[in-house]
NUPAKE-637406 format. One record per atom (N, C-alpha, C): x, y, z; residue in one letter. Coordinates in steps of 0.2 Angstrom, whole numbers, padded with zeros to 4 digits, always signed. Atoms other than C-alpha are relative to their C-alpha. Layout:
<atoms>
XYZA/...
</atoms>
This chain:
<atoms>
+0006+0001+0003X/-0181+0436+0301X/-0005+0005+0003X/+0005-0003-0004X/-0194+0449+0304X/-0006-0003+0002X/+0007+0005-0003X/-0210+0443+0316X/-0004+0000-0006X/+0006+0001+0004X/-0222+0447+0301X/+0001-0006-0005X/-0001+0005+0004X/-0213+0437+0290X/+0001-0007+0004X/+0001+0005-0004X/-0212+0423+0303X/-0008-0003+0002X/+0009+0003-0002X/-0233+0425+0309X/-0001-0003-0007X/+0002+0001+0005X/-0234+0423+0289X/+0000-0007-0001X/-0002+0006+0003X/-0225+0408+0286X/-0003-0005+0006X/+0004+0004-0004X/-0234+0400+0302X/-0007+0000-0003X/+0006+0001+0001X/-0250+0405+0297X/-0001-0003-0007X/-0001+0006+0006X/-0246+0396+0280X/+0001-0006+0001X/+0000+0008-0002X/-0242+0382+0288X/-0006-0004+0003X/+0008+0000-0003X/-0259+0382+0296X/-0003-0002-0004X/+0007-0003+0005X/-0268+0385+0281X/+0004-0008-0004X/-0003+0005+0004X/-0258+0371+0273X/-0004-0009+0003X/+0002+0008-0003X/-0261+0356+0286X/-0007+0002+0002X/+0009+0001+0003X/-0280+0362+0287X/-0003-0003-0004X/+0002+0003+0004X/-0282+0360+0273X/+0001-0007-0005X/+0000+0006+0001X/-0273+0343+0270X/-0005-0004+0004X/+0004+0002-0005X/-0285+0339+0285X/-0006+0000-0002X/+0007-0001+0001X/-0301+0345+0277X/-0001-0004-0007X/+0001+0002+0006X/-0298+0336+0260X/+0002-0008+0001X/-0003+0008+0000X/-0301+0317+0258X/-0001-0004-0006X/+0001+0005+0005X/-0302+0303+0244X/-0004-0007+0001X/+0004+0008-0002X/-0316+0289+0243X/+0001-0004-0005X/-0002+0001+0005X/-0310+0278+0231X/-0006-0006-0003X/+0005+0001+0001X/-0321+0266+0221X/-0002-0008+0001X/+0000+0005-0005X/-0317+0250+0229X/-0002+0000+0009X/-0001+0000-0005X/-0321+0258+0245X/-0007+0002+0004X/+0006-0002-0004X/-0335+0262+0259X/+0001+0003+0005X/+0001-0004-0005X/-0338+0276+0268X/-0003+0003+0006X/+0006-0004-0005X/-0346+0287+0283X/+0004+0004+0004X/-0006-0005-0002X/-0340+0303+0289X/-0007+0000+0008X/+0002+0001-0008X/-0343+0305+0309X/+0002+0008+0003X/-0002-0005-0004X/-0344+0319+0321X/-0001-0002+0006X/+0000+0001-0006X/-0338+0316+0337X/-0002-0006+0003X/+0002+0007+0002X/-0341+0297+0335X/-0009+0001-0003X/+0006+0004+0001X/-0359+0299+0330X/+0000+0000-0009X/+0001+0000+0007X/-0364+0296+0311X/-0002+0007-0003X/+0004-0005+0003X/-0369+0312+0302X/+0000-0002-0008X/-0001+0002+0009X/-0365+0305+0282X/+0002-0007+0000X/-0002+0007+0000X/-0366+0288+0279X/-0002-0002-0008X/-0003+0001+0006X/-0361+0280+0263X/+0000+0005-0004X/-0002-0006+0006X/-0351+0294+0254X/-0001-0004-0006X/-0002+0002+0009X/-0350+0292+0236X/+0008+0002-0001X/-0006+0001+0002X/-0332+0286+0228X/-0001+0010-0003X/-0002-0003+0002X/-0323+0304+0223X/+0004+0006+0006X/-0004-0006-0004X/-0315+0322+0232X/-0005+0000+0005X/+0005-0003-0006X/-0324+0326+0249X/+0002+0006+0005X/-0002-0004-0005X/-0322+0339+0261X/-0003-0001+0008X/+0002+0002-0006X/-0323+0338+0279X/+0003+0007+0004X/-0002-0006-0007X/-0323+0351+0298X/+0007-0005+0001X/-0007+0003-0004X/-0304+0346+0302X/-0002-0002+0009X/+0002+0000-0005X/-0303+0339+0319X/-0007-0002+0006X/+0009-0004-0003X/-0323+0340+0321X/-0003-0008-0004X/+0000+0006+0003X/-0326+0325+0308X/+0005-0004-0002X/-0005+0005+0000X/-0319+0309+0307X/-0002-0004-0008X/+0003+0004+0005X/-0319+0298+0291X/+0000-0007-0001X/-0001+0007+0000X/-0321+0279+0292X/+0000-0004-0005X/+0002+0002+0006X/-0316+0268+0276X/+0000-0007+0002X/+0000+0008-0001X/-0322+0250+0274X/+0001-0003-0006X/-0001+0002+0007X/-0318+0238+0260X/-0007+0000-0003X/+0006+0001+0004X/-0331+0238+0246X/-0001-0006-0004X/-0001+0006+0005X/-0327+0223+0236X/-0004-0007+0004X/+0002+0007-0003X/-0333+0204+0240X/+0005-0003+0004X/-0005+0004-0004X/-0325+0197+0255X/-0001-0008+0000X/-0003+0008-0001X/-0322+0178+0258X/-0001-0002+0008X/+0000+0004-0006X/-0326+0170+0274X/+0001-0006+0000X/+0000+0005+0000X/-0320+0155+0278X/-0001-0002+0009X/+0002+0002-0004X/-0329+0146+0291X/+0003-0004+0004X/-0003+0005-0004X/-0323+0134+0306X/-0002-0004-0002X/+0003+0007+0002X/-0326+0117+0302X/-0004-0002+0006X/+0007+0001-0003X/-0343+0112+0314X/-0003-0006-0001X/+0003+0004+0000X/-0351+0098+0319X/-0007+0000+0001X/+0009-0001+0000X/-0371+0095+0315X/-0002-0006+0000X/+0004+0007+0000X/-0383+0081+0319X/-0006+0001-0006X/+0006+0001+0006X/-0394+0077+0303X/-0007-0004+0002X/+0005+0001-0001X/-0410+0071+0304X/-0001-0007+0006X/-0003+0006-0002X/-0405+0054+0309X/+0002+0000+0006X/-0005-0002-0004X/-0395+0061+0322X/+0006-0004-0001X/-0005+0002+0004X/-0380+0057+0311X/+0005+0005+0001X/-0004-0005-0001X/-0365+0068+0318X/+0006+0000-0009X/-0001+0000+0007X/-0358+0076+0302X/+0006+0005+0002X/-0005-0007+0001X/-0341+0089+0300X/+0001+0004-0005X/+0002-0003+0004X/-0345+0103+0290X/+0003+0004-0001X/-0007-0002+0004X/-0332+0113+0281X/-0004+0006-0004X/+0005-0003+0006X/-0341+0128+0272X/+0005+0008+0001X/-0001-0010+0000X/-0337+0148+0268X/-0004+0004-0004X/+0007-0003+0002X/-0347+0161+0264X/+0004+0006-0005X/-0001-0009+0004X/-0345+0178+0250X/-0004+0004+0005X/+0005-0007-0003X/-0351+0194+0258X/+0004+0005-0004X/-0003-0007-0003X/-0349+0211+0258X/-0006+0009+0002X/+0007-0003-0003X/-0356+0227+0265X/-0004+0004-0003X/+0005-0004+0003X/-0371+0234+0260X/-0002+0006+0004X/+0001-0007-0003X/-0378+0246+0273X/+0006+0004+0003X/-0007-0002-0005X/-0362+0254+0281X/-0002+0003+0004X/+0001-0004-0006X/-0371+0263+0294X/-0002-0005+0005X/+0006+0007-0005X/-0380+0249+0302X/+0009-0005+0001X/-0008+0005-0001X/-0361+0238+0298X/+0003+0003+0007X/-0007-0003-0004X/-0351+0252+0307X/-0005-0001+0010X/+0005+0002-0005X/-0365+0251+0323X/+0000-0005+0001X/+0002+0007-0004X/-0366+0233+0326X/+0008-0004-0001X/-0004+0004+0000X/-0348+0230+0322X/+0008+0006+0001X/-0006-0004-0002X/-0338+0247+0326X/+0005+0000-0006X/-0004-0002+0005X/-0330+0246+0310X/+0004-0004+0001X/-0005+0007+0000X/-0320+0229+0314X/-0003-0005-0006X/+0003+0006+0003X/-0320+0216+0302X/+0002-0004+0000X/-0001+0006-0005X/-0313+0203+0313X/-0008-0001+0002X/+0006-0001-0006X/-0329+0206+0325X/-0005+0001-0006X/+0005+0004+0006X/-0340+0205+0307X/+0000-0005-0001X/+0000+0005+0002X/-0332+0190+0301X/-0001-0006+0006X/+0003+0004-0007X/-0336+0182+0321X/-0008+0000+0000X/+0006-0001-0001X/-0353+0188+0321X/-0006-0004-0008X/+0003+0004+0005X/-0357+0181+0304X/+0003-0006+0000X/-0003+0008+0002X/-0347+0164+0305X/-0007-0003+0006X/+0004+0003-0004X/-0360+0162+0321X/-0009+0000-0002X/+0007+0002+0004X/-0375+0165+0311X/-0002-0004-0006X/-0002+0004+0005X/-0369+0154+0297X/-0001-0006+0006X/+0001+0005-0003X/-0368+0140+0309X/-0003-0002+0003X/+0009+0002-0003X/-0385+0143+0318X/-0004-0002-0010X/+0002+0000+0003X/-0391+0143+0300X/+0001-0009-0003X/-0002+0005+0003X/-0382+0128+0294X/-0002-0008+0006X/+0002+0003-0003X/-0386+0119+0309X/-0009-0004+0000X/+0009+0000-0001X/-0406+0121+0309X/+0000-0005-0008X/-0001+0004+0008X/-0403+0116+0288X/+0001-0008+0001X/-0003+0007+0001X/-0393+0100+0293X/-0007-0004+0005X/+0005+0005-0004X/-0406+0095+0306X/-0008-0003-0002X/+0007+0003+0003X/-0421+0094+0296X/+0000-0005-0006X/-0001+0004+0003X/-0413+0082+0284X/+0005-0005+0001X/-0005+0006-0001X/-0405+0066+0283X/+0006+0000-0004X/-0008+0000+0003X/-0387+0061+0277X/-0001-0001-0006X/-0001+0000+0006X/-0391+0057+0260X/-0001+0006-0002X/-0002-0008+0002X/-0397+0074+0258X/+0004+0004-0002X/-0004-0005+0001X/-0386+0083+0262X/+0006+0001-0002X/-0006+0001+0002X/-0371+0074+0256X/-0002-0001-0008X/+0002-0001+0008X/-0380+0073+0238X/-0005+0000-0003X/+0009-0004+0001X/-0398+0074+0237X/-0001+0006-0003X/+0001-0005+0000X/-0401+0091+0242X/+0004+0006+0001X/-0006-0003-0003X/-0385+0098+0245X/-0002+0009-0004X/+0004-0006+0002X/-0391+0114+0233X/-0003+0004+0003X/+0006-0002-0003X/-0408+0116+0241X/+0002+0001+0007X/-0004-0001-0008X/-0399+0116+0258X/+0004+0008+0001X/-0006-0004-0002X/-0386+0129+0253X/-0007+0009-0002X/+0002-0004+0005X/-0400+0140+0242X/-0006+0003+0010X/+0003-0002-0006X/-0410+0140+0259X/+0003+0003+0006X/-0006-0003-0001X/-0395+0145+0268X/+0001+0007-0001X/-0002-0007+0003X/-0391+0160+0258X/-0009+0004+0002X/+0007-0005+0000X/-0410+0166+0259X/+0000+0002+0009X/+0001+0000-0007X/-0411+0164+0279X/+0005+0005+0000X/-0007-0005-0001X/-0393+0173+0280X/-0001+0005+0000X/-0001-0006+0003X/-0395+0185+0269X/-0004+0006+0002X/+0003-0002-0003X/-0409+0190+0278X/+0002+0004+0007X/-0001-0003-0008X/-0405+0191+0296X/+0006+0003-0001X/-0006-0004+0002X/-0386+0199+0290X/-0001+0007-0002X/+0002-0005+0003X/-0394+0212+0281X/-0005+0006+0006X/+0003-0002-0006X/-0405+0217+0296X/+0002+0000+0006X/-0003-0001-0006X/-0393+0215+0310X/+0005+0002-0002X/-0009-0001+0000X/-0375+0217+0303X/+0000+0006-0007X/-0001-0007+0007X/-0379+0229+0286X/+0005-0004-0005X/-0006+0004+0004X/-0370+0216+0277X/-0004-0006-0007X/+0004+0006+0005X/-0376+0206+0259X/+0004-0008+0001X/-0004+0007+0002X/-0374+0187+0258X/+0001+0001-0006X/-0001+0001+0009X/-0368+0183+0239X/+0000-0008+0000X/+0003+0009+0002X/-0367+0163+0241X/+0005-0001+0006X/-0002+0005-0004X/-0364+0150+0255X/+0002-0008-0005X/+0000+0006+0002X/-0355+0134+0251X/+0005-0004+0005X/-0005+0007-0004X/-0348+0117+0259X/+0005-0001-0004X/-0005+0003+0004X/-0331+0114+0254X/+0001-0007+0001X/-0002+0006-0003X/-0331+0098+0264X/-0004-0001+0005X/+0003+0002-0002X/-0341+0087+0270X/+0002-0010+0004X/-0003+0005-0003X/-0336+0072+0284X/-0002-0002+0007X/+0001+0004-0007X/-0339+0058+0295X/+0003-0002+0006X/-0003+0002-0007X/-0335+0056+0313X/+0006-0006-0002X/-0002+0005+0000X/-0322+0043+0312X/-0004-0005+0000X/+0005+0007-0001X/-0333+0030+0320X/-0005-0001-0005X/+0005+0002+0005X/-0347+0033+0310X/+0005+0000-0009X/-0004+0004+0008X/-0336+0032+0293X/+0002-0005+0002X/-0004+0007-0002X/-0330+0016+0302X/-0006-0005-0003X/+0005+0005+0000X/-0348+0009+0302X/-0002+0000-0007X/+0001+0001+0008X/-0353+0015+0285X/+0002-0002-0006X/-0006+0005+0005X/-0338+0008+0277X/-0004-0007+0002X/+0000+0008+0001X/-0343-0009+0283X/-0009-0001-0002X/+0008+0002+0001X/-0364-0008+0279X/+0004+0002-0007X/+0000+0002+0008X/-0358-0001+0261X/+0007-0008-0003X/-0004+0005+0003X/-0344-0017+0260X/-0007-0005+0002X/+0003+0009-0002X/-0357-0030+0267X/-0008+0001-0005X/+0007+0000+0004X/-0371-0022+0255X/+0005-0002-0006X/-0001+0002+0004X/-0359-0024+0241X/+0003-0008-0001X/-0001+0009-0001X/-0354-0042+0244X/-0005-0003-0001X/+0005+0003+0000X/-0370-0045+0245X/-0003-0001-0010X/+0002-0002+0006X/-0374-0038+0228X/+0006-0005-0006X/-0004+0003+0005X/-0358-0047+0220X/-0002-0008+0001X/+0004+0007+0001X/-0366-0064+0227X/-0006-0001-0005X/+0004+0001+0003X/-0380-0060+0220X/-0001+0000-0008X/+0001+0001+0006X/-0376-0057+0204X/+0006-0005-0001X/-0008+0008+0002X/-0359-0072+0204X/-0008-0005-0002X/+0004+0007-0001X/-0378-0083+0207X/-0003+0002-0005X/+0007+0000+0007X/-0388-0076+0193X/+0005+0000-0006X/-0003+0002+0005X/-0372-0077+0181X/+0000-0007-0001X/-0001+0004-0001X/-0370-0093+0187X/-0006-0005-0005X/+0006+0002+0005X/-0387-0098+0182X/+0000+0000-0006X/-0001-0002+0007X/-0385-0088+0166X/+0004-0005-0005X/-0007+0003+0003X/-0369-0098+0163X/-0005-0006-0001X/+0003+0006-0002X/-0378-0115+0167X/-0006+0000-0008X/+0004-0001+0006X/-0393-0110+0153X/+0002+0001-0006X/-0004+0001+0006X/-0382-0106+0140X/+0003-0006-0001X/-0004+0006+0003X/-0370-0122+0143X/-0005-0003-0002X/+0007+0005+0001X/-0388-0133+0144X/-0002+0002-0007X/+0001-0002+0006X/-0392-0123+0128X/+0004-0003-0006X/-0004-0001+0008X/-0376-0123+0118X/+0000-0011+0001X/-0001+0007+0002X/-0376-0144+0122X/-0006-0001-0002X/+0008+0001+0003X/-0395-0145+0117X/+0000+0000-0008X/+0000-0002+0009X/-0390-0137+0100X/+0006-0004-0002X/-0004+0004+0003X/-0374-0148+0099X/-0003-0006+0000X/+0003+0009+0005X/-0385-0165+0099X/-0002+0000-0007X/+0005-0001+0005X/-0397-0157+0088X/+0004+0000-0007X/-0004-0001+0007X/-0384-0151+0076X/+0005-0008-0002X/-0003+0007+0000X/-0372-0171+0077X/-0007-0005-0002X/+0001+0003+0003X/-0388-0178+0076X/-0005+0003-0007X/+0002-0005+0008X/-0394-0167+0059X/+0008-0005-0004X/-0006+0001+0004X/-0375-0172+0053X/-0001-0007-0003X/-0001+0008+0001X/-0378-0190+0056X/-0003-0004-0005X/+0006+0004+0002X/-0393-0192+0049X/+0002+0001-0009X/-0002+0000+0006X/-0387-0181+0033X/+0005-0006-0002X/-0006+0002+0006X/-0372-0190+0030X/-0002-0012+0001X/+0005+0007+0002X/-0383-0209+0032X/-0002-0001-0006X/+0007+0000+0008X/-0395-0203+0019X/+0008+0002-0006X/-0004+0001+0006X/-0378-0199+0007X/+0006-0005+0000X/-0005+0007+0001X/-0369-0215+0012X/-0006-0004-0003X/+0006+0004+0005X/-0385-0224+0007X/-0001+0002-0008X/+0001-0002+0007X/-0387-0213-0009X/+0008-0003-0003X/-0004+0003+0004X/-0369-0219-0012X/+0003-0007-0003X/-0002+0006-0001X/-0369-0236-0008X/-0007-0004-0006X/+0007+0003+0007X/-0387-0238-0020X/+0004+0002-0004X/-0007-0001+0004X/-0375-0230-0033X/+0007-0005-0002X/-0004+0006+0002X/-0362-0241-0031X/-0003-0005-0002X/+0004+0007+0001X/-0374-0255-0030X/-0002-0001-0009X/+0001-0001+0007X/-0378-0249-0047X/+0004-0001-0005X/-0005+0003+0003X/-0363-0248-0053X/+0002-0007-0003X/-0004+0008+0002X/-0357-0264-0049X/-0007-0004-0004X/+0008+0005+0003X/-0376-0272-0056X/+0003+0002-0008X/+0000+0000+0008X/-0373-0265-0074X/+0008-0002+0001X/-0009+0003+0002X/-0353-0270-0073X/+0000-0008-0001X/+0000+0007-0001X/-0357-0287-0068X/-0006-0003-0009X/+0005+0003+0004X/-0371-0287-0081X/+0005+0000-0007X/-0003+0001+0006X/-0359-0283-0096X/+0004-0005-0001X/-0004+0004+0002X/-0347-0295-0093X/+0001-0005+0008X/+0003+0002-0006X/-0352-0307-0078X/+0006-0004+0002X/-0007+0006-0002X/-0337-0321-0079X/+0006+0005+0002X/-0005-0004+0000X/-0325-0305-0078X/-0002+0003+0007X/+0000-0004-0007X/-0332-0298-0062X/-0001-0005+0004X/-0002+0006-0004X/-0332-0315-0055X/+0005+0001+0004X/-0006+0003-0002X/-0316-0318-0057X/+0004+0008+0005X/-0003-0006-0005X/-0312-0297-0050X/-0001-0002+0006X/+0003+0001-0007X/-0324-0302-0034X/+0007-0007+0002X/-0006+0003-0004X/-0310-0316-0030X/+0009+0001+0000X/-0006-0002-0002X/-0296-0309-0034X/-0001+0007+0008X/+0001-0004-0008X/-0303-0295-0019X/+0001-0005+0004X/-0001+0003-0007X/-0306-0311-0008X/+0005-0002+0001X/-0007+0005-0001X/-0288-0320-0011X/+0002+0008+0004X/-0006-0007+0000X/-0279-0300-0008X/-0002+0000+0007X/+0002-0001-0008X/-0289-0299+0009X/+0001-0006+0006X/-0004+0006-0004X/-0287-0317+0015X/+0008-0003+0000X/-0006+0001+0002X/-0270-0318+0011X/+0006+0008+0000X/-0001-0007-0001X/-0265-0299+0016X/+0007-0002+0005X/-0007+0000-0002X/-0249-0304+0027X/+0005-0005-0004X/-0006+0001+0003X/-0232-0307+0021X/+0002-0009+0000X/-0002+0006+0000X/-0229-0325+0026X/-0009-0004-0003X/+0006+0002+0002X/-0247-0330+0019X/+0002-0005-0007X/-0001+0003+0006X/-0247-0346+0006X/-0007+0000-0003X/+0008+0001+0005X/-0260-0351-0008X/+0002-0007-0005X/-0001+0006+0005X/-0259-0368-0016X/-0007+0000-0006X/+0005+0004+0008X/-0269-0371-0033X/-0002-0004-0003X/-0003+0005+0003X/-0273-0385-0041X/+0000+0003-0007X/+0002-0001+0007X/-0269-0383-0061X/-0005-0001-0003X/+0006+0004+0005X/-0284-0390-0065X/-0007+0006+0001X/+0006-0002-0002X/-0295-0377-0056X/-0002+0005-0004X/+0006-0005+0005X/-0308-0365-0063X/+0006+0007+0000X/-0007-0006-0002X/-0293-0351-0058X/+0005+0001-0006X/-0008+0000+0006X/-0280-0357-0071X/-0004+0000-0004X/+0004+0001+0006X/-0294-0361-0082X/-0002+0005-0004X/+0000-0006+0003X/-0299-0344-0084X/+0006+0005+0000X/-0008-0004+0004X/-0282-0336-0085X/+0004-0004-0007X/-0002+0004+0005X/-0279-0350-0097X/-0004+0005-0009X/+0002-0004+0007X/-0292-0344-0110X/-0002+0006-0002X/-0001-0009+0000X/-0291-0323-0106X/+0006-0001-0001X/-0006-0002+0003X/-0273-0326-0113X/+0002-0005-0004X/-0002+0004+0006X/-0277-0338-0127X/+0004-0005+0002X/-0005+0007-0002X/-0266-0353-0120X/-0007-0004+0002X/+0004+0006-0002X/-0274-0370-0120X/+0002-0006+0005X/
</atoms>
């Protein structure tokens, strides 16, 4: 091979890996800052083709999308000084990248450290100015909304990073204090199922006292009715028998004693002597014409 055609094919291979070396791709998920010699001289390229000094500039890519932090679980005293264990995670992602790459080297281990410790001076200061109802259901919102403003703030200003939202996955009591609040909400509740067992009881008692007040009332309404239609039937009858007795007086006579023999003579071995001479034979005598 002759030298020209050898320097050739070198200096093609020069010209080749320079120019792999000066061409780079910012893509549109991404964040960037080109460097010389570590210092910043281009911060936030814009997503597309770029060119760079081979060598002489460096190019740093960071993600651009919303990351996810999820925070250690932390203990805070509430107002009360109520120890509380707190469970939360935060969205971000970066917004200045020059200020990010400066206060975190372009690690985002050593982001996600430096935010979880502002997240839990934050969340600590919040928890302490309120009590536990608050914060477990009150104002658990206004907590996190105050939260995110503070963060978002100091994040932005030290780290070059946006909050997008703080939230508590979980919220838990000490052991001991879950021990003790179980037994105030069982001894509040017992108290409350006494209190209402006594005022059904009551309730119960008024109703029975009722429903017998309104059973006299009703037995003696019945009584009194059906007096007033035994007497209406018994003046009736009485009527009856007055005009029966008046058409034919010797015949209702004799009915009225055949009723008193049938009733004093109602058992089996019961006798009855007559004399033939009596008033008895007499009238059966001449109601079937025999003399």
């Amino acid at each position: 091979m002759k030298p020209t055609t050898l320097f050739g094919l070198i200096a093609l291979l020069l010209v080749v890996m320079v120019g792999s070396k000066s061409v780079y791709i910012i893509k549109e998920t991404e964040r960037a800052i080109k460097l010389r010699f570590g210092e910043v001289v281009e911060a936030d390229i814009k997503p597309g083709l770029h060119f760079k000094i081979p060598f002489v500039n460096t190019i740093r890519k960071f993600e651009g999308r919303i990351m996810t932090l999820d925070a250690r679980p932390q203990a805070f005293l509430t107002l009360e000084k109520k120890r509380l264990i707190v469970d939360s995670f935060v969205k971000w992602r970066i917004d200045n990248v020059e200020k990010y790459y400066t206060a975190t080297s372009g690690d985002e281990f050593r982001a996600a450290d430096l935010l979880s410790s502002r997240i839990e001076t934050s969340l600590r200061n919040q928890f302490g100015e309120r009590t536990l109802t608050e914060v477990v259901s009150g104002a658990r919102e206004e907590v996190m909304g105050a939260v995110i403003r503070a963060l978002s703030q100091l994040a932005q200003n030290e780290l070059g990073i946006e909050v997008i939202d703080v939230r508590v996955k979980r919220i838990e009591l000490p052991q001991e204090v879950s021990s003790s609040v179980y037994e105030r909400m069982r001894t509040e509740r017992l108290r409350l199922a006494r209190e209402l067992r006594s005022r059904g009881k009551e309730l119960a008692e008024g109703i029975r006292a009722d429903a017998d007040r309104q059973r006299t009332v009703i037995l003696a309404d019945a009584f009194r009715e059906a007096e007033i239609v035994r007497g209406e039937g018994d003046a009736e009858a009485a009527g009856i028998y007055a005009e029966a007795f008046n058409r034919d007086a010797e015949f209702y006579g004799f009915y009225r004693s055949l009723n008193a023999y049938r009733e004093a003579f109602s058992g089996a071995g019961d006798l009855f002597v007559l004399d033939p001479k009596s008033e008895f034979f007499r009238y059966l005598n001449s109601a079937t014409g025999n003399q």
